[in-house]
KEDRENDO-952373 format. One line per 10 residues: number of its first residue (from 1); for each residue z, x, y of N, C-alpha, C, O. Coordinates in nm, 3 decimals. Layout:
<rs>
NUM	Z,X,Y,Z,X,Y,Z,X,Y,Z,X,Y ~ ...
</rs>
This chain:
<rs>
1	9.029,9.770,9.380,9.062,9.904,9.341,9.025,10.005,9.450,9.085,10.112,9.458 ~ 8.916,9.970,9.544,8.861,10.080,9.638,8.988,10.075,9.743,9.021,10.179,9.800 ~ 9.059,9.952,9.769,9.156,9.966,9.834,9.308,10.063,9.815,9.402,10.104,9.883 ~ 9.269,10.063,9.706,9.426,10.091,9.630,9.376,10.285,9.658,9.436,10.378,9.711 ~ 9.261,10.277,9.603,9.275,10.444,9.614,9.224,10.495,9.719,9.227,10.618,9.709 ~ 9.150,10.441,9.880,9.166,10.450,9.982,9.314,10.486,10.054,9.344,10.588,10.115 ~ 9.368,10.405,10.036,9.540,10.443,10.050,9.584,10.505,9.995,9.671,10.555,10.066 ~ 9.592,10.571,9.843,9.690,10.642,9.794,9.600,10.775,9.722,9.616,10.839,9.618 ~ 9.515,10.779,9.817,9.427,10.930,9.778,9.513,11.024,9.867,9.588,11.106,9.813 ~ 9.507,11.017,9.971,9.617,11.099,10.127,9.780,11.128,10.022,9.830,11.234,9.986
11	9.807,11.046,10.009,9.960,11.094,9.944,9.911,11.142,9.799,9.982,11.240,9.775 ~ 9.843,11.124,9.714,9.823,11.214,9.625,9.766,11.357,9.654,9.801,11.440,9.570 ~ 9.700,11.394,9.736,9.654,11.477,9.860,9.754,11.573,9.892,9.750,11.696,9.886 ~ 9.871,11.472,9.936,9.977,11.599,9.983,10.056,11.596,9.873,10.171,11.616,9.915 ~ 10.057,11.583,9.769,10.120,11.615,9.704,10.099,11.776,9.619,10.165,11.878,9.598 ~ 9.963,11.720,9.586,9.893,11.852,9.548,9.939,11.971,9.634,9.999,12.064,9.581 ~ 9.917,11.970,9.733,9.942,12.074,9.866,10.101,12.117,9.864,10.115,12.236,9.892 ~ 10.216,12.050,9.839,10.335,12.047,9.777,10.304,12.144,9.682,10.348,12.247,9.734 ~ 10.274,12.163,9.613,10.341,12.261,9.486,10.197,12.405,9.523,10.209,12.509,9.457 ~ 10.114,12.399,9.594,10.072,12.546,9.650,10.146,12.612,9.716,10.218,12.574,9.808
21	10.127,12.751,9.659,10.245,12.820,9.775,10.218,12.863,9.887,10.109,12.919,9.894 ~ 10.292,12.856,10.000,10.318,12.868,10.109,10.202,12.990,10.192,10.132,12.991,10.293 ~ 10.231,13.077,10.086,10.125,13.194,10.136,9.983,13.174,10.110,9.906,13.266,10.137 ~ 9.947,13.082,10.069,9.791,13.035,10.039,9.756,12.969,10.162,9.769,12.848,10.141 ~ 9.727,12.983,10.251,9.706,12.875,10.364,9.605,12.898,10.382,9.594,12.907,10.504 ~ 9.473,12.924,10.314,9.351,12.885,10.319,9.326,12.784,10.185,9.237,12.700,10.188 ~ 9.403,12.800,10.081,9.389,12.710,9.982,9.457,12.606,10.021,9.420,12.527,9.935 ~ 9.541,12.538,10.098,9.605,12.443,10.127,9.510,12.370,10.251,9.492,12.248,10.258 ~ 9.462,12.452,10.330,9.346,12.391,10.423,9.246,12.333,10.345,9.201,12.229,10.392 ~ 9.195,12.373,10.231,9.045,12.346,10.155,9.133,12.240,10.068,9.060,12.148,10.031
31	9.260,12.224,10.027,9.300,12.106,9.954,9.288,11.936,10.035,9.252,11.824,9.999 ~ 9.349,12.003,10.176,9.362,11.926,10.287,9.190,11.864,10.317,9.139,11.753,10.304 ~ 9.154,11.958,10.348,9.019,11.906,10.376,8.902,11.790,10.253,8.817,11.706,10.285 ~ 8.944,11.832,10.129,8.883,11.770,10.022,8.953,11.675,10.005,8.876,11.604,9.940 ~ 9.054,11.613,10.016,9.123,11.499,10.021,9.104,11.418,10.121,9.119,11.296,10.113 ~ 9.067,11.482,10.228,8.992,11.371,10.350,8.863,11.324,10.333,8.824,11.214,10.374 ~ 8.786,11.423,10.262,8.627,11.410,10.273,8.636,11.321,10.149,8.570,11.219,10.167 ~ 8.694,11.324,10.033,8.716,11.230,9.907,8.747,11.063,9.946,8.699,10.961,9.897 ~ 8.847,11.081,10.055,8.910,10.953,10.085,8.825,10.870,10.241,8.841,10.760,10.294 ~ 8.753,10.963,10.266,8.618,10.919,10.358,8.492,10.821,10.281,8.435,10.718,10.318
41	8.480,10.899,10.167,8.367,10.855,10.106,8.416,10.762,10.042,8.338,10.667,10.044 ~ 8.539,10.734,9.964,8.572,10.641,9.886,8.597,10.504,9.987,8.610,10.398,9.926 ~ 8.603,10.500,10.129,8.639,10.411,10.147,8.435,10.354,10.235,8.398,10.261,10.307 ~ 8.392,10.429,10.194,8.269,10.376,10.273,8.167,10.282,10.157,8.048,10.259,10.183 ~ 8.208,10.252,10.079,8.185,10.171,9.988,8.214,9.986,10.081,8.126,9.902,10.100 ~ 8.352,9.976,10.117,8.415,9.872,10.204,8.317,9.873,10.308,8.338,9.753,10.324 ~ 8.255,9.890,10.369,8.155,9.936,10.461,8.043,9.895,10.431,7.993,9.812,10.508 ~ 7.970,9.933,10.320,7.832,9.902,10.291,7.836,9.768,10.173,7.733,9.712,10.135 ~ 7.966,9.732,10.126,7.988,9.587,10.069,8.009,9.475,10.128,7.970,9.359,10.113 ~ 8.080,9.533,10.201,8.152,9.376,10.337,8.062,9.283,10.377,7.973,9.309,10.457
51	8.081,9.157,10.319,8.012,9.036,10.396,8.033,8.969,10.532,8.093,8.864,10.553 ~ 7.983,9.035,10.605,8.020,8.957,10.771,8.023,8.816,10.804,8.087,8.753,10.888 ~ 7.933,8.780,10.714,7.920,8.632,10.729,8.041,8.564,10.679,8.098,8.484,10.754 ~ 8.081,8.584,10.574,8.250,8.560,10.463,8.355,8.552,10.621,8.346,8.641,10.705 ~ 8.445,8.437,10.638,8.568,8.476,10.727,8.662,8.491,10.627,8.744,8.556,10.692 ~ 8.722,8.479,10.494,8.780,8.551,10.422,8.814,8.646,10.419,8.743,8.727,10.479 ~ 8.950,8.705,10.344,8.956,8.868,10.298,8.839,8.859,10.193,8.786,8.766,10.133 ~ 8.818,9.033,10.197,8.763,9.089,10.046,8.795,9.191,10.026,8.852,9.277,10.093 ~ 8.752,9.184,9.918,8.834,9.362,9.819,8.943,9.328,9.801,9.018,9.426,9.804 ~ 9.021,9.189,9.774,9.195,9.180,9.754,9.182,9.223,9.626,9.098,9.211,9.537
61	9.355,9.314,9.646,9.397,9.396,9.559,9.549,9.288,9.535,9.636,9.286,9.622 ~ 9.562,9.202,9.401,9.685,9.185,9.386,9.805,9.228,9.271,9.772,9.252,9.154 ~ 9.871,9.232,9.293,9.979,9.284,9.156,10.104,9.211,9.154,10.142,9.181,9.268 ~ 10.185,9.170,9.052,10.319,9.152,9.073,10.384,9.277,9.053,10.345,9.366,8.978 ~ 10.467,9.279,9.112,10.581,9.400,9.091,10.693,9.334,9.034,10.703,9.334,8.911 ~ 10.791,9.270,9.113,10.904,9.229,9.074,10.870,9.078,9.099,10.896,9.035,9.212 ~ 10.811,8.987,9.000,10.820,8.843,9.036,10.959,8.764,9.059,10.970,8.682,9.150 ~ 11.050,8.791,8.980,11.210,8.731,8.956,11.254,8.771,9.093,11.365,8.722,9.114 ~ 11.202,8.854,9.215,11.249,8.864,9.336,11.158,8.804,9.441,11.183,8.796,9.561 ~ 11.001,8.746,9.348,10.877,8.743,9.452,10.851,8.880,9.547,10.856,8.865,9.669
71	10.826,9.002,9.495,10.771,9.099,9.557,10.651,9.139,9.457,10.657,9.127,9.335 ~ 10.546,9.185,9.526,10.440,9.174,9.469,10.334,9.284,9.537,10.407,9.351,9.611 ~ 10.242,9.319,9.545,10.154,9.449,9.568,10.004,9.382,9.652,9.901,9.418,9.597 ~ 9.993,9.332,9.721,9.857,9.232,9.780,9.778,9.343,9.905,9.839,9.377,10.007 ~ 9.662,9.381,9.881,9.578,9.451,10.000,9.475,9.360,9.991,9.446,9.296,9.890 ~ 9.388,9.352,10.157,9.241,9.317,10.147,9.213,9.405,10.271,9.275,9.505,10.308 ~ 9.091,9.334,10.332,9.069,9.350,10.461,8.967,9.261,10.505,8.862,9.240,10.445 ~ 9.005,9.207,10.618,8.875,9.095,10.715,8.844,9.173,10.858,8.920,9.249,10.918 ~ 8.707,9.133,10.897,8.676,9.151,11.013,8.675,9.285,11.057,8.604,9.376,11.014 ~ 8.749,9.288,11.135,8.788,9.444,11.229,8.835,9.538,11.135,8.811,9.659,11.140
81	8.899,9.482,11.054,8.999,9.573,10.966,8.914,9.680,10.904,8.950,9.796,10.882 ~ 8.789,9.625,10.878,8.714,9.726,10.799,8.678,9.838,10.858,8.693,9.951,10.811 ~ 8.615,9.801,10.993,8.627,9.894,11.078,8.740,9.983,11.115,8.686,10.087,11.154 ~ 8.860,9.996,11.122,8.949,10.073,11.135,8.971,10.080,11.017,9.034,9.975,11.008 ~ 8.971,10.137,10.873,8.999,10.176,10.745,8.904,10.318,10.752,8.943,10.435,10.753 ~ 8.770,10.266,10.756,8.681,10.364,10.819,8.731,10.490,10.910,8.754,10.610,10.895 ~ 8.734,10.399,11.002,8.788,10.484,11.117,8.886,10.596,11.102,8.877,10.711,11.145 ~ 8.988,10.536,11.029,9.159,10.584,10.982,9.113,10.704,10.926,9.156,10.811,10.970 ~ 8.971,10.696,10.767,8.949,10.787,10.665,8.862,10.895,10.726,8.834,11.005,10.678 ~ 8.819,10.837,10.854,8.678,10.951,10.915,8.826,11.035,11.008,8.838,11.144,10.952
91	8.888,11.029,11.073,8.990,11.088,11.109,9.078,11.163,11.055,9.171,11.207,11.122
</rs>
């Protein structure tokens, strides 16, 4: 789950920012900004859980979507990856 809303905090993010109006552009900066600092912290959880020792993924996220086509919804992360998720959300 930390995966799922690591990724889809930013597009819920701009969405919000979507329906402020145009002439608010200090409220659209402070929306902007709390959606980064939200999606920073949510992903530093992956960070202070991650087993280094594990060569496995962890944190897999799976779902079927459309099985009758085999498409399906699968996140994790190994190794490095964690490190750049981090990275991605501190940016």
């Amino acid at each position: 789950m930390i995966l799922t809303a690591v990724t889809f905090l930013p597009v819920a993010g701009a969405v919000a920012i979507a329906f402020v109006p145009r002439t608010s552009e200090t409220l659209v900066k402070q929306l902007a900004l709390l959606t980064a600092v939200i999606a920073f912290l949510a992903s530093l959880p992956l960070y202070t859980r991650f087993d280094a020792r594990s060569p496995d993924y962890q944190f897999v996220e799976t779902a079927q979507w459309m099985p009758s086509f085999g498409i399906g919804y699968h996140l994790g992360v190994a190794g490095i990856s964690v490190l750049l998720v981090l990275l991605t959300t501190f940016l």
